[in-house]
C-alpha positions in Angstrom: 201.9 123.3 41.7 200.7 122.4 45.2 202.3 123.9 48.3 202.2 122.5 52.5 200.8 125.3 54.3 200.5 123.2 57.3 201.5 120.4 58.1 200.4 118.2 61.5 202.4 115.7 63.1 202.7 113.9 66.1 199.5 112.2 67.7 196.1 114.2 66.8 194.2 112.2 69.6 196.4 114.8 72.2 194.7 117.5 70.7 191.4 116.0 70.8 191.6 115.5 74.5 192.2 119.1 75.4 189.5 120.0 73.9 187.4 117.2 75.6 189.0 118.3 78.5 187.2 121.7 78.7 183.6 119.6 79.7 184.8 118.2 83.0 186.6 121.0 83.4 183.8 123.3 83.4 181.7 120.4 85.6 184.0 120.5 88.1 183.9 124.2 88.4 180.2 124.4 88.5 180.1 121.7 91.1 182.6 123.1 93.7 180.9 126.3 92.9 177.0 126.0 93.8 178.3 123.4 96.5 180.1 126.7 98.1 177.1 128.7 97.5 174.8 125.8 98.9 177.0 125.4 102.4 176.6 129.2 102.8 173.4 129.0 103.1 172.6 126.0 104.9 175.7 124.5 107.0 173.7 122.5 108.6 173.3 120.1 105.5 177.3 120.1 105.0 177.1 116.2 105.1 174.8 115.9 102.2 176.0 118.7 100.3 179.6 117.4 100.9 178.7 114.0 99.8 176.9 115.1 96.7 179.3 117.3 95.8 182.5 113.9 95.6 179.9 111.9 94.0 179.5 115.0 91.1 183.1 115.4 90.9 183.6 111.9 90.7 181.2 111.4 87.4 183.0 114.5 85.7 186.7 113.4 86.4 185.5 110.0 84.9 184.8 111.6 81.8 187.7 113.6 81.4 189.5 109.9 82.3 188.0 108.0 79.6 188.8 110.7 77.3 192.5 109.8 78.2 191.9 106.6 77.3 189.9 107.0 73.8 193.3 108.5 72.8 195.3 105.0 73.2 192.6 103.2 72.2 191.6 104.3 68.9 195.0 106.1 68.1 195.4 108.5 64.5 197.3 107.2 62.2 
């Protein structure tokens, strides 16, 4: 006798890119965060903090993007 205790439906790649999402997630925060801490103490250097600071946000954000994308491309069956 065997019994469903759970059963999982829909698309399982959704669920695989929330947790994928936690990475950038936590990149984005750390970013935003030392460049705060980094203007504070020098706001002199805002140009080059600023600019380093899009270009790390950018690289995180296109992780979290092609973990969109890994979902449509290989989809669960």
């Amino acid at each position: 006798m065997s019994q469903t205790l759970a059963a999982v439906t829909g698309n399982v790649a959704s669920i695989g890119y929330g947790l994928a999402a936690i990475g950038p997630g936590v990149g984005v925060g750390i970013i935003f965060g030392n460049g705060t801490q980094a203007l504070a103490r020098q706001p002199e250097a805002a140009g080059l903090i600023r600019t380093n600071q899009i270009m790390g946000f950018a690289f995180c954000e296109a992780l979290a993007l092609i973990g969109i994308v890994m979902g449509f491309v290989y989809p669960s069956a």
